[in-house]
C-alpha positions in Angstrom: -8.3 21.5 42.9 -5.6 18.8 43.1 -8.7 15.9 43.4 -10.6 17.5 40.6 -6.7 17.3 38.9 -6.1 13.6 39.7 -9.9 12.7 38.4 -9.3 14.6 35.5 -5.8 12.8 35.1 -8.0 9.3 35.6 -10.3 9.6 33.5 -7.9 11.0 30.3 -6.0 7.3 31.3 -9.2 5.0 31.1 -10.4 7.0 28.2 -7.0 6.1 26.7 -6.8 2.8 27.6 -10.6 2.0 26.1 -9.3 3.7 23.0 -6.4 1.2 23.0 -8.5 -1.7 23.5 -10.9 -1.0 20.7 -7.7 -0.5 18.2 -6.5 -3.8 18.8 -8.2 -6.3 16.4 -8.6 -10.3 16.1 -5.8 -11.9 13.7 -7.5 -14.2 11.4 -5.7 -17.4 11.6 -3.8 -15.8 14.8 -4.6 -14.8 18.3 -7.9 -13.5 18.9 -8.4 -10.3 21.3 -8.9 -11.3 24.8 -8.8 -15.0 23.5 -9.7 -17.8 26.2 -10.3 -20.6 24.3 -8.3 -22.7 21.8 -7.3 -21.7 18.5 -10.0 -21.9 15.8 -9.1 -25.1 14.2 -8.1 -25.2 10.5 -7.4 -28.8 9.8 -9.0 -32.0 11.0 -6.2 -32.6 13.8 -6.7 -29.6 15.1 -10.6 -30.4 15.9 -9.9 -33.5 17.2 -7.6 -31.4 19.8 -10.4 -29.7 20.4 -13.3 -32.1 21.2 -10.2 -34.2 23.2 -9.5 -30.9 25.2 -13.2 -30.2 26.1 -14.2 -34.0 26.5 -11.1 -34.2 29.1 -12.4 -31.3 30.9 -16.0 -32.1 31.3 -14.7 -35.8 32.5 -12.7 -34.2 35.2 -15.1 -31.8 36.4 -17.9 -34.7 36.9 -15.2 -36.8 38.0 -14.3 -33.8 40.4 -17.9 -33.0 41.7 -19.1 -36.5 41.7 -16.2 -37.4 44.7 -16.1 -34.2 46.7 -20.1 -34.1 46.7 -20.0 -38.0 48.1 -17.2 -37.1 50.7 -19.2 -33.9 52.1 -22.7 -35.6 52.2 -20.6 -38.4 54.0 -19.2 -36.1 56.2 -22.5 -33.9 56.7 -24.7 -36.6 57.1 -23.0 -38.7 59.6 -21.3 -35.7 61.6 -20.8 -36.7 65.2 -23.0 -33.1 66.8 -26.4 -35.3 65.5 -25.4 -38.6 67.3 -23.6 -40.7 64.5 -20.8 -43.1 65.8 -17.5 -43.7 64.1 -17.7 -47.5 62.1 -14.7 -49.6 63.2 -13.7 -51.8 59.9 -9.8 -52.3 58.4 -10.9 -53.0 55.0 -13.6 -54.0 52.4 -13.0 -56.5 49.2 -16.1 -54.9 47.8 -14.8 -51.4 48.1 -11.4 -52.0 47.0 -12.8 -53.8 43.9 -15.3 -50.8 43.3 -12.3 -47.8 43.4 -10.1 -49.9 41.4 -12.3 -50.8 38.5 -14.1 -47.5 38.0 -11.1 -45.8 37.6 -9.4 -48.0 35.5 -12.3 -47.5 33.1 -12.4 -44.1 33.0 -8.8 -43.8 32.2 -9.2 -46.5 29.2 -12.0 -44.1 28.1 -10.0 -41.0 28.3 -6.9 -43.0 26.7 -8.5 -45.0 23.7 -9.5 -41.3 21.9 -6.9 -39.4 22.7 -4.5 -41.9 21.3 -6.1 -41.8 17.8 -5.5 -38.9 17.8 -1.9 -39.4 18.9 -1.6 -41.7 16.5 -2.9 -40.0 13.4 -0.7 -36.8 14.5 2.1 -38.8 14.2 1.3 -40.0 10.7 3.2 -38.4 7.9 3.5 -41.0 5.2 1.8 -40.4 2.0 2.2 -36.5 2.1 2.0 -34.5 -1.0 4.6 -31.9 -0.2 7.6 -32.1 2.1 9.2 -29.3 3.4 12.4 -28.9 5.6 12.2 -25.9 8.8 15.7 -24.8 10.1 15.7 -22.8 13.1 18.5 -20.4 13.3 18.6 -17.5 15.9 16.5 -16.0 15.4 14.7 -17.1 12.0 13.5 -20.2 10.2 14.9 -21.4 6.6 12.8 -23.3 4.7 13.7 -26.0 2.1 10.8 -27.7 0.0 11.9 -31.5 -0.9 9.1 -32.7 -2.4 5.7 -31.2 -4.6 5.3 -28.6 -7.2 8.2 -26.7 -5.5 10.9 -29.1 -5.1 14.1 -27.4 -5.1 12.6 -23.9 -3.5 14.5 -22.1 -0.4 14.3 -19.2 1.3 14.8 -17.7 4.8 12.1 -16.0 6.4 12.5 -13.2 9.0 10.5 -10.9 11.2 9.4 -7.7 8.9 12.0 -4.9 10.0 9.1 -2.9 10.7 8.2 -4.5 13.8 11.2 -4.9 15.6 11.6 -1.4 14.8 7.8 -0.9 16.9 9.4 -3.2 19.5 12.5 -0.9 20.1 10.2 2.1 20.1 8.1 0.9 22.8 5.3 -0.4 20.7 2.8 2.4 21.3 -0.4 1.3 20.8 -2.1 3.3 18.4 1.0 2.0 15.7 0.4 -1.6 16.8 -1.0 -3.7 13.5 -3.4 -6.8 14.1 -0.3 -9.0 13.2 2.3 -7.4 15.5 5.5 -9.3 15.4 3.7 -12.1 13.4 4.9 -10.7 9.9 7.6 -11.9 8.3 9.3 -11.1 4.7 8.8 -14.7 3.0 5.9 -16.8 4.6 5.8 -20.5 3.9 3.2 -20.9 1.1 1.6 -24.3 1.0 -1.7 -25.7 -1.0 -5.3 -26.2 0.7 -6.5 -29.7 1.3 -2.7 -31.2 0.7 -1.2 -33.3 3.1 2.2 -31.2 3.8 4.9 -32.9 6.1 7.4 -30.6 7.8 10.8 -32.2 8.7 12.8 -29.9 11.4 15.9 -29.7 12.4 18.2 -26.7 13.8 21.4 -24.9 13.1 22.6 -23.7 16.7 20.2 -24.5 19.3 17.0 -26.1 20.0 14.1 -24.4 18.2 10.5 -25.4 18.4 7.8 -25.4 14.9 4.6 -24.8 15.3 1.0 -23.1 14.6 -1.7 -23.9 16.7 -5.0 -23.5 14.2 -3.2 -26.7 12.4 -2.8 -28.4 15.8 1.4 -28.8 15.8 4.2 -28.3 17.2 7.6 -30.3 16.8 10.7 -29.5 18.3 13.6 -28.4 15.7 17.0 -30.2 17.4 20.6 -29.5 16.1 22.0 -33.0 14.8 18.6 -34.4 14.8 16.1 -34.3 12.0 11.6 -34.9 13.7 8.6 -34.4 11.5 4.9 -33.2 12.0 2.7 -32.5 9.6 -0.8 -31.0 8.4 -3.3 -30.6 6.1 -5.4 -26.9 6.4 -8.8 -27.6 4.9 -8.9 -23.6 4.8 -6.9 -21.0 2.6 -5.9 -18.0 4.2 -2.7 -16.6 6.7 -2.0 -18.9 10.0 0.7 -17.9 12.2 2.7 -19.4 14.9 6.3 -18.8 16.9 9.2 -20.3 17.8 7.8 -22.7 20.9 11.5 -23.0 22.6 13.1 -20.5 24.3 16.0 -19.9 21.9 17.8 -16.8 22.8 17.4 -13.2 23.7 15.4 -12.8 20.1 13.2 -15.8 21.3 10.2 -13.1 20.8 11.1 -12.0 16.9 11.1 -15.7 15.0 7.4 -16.0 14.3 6.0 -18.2 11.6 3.4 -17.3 9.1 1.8 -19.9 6.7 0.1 -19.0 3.5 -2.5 -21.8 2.5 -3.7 -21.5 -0.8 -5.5 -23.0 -4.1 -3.6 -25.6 -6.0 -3.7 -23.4 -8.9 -1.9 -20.3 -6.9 0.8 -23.0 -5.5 2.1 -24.1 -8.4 2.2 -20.6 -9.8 3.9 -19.2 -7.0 6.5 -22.2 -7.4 7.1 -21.5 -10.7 7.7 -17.9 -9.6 10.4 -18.8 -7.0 11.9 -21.0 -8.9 12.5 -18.2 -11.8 13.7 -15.9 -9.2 16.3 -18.6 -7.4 17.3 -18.9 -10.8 18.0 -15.2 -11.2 20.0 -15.4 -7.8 22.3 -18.0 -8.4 25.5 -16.0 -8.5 29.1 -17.5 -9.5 31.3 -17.5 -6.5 34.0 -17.4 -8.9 32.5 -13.5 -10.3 34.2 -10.7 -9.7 32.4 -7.8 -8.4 33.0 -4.1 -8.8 32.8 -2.0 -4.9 29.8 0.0 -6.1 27.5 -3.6 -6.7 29.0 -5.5 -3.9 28.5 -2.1 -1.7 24.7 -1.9 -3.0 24.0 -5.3 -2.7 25.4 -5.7 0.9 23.5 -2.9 2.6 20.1 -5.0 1.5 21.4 -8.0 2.8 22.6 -5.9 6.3 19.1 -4.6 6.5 17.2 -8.1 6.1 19.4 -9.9 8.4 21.8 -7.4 10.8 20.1 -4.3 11.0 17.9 -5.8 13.9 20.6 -6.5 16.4 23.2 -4.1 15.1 21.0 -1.2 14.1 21.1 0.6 10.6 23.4 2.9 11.9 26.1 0.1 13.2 25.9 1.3 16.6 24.6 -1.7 18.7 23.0 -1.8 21.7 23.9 -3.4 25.0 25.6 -6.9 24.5 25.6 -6.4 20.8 28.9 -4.8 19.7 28.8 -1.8 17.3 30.5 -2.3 13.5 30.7 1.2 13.5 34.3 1.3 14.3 35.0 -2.4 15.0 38.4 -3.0 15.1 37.4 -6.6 13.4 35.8 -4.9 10.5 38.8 -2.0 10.4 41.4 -4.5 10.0 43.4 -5.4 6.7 43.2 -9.0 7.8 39.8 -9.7 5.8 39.5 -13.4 7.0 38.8 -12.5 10.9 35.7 -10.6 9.9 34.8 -13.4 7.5 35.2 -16.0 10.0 33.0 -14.5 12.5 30.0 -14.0 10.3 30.7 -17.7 9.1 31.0 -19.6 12.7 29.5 -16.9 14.9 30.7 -15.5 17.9 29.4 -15.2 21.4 25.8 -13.6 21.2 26.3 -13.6 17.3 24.7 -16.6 15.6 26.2 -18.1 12.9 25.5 -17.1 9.3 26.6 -20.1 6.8 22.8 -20.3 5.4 23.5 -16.7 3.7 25.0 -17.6 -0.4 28.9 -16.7 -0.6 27.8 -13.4 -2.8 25.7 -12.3 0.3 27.8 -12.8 3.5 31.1 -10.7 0.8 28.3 -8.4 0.1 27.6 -7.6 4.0 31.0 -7.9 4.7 32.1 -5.1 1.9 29.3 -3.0 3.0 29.9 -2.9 7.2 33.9 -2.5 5.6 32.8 0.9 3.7 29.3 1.6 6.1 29.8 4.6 8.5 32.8 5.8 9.0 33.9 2.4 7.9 35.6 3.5 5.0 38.3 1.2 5.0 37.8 0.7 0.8 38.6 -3.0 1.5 36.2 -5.4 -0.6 35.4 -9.1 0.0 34.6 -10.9 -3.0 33.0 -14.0 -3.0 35.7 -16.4 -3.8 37.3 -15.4 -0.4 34.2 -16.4 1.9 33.9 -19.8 -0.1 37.8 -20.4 0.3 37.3 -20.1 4.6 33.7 -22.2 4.8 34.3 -25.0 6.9 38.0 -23.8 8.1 
């Protein structure tokens, strides 16, 4: 009875695990189930990769064959057990000539394609929209400098959702196609434009990159590099952080949004309508309910995922629930943590003024936070840079 138990018990776990396998699904401009290959290429660069990756490949495996085949004939043929002697020579001109030449050739071969392609990767003059990524731990900010949106920012940020799935223990039948891939403000760039992508970083070294457009640049505090790319495809194309940043290394993915001309400058004209509407006065004076109401959307967009809706934390990551920082009547300790950072706790001067006295107010009067203390804006602006 216990074998027919443990078959039984085996057979419930395969069938399991084939229904797991047939819910997971390919990602369209992302990884592909059981993907061996390359990326499927979306710009001309990316090809190029491509043909240079196989071309490579193929050289080294004829390369490979054609040596170790000539050595064992060598070997087989003139084996001592069928009366062959050993030949006693020091050296041969002819020989020495022959093994330096060939190679040489081959690696001029290999070299002259691969660095056009180099080159042309390198290339970003002429583009028709320049955008800036910062990498902060553990999220990128994008700034667009040049093109229909010049003067467009935002932050975008792993969707809550998912890192919710990740602490849960990502059970498979809740796991979407795009599984720590989605974020809340993708970077949204036009088809068949040349788009040049400046990075830099805020705290530590981050890396840019998506592989169907065939880049990845490093993002270096102090230091500014560029890359760039032009998707001859609309649709969604995601990458990741390509340093290892920090424990949250695995939730700062990347998602571009390629699409028409037309739907580019519409959706810059959106975003710059809505910046507009978000431009707050640092010198306004807000009333606990707004500030209070306002905070708890910026906690949940930026804070929640290390210190949990509920404040409590979780290993490393100190609770707010209780904090003696956030209890305390001295206002500017709390302000100048979430301004410079502390320990694990990155930095957070990219937030407005209204948003880090919004947060601040809200963990102050969260929980059983309520201290009725509020932080107004002025007060944040007052400590930046002290």
């Amino acid at each position: 009875m216990k074998s027919i138990s443990k078959i039984a018990a085996l057979l419930s776990l395969a069938g399991a695990l084939a229904g797991t396998a047939h819910a997971v699904e390919d990602l369209p401009g992302g990884p592909a189930v059981r993907q061996l290959n390359l990326h499927a290429a979306a710009t001309r660069i990316a090809v190029e990769q491509s043909w240079l990756h196989w071309f490579m490949l193929i050289t080294c495996i004829v390369i490979f064959i054609a040596v170790f085949a000539v050595m064992f004939y060598s070997i087989w043929k003139h084996r001592k057990s069928v009366g062959h002697k050993p030949a006693n020579f020091h050296e041969s001109v002819t020989v020495e000539v022959i093994w330096t030449i060939i190679p040489f050739i081959i690696v001029i071969l290999m070299a002259l394609p691969a660095t056009k392609v180099l080159v042309a990767s390198k290339d970003t003059s002429n583009a028709d929209v320049t955008i800036k990524a910062t990498g902060y731990q553990w999220k990128w900010g994008y700034d667009y400098l040049s093109g229909d949106a010049q003067g467009v920012s935002f932050l975008s940020t792993l969707l809550p959702s998912h890192r919710e799935m990740s602490n849960d223990g990502a059970k498979a039948a809740d796991i979407p196609s795009n599984y720590l891939l989605a974020v809340d403000n993708p970077l949204v760039v036009p088809v068949n434009k040349k788009v040049r992508i400046i990075t830099t970083a805020n705290d530590v070294i981050h890396a840019w990159g998506v592989p169907a457009f065939g880049v990845k640049q490093d993002a270096i505090p102090g230091f500014v590099r560029d890359t760039w790319f032009r998707s001859e495809k609309v649709g969604d194309f995601y990458g990741q952080c390509y340093e290892l940043c920090g424990k949250e290394h695995a939730y700062m993915p990347i998602h571009v949004k390629v699409v028409s001309q037309e739907q580019f400058a519409a959706w810059a004209t959106e975003q710059k309508k809505i910046m507009a509407a978000k431009a707050d006065d640092p010198a306004k004076v807000w009333t606990m309910t707004d500030i209070v109401a306002r905070g708890e959307k910026v906690y949940a967009a930026n804070c929640a995922a290390c210190h949990q809706a509920n404040g409590k934390g979780a290993g490393p990551i100190l609770p707010l629930d209780g904090s003696p920082v956030v209890l305390d009547a001295d206002k500017t300790k709390q302000i100048h943590i979430v301004l410079n950072g502390r320990a694990a706790m990155p930095p957070w001067k990219q937030l407005s003024d209204t948003d880090l006295a919004a947060v601040i107010s809200y963990t102050k009067n969260a929980w059983g936070n309520k201290t009725g203390q509020i932080v107004q804006p002025a007060e944040v602006l007052a400590q930046r840079g002290k």
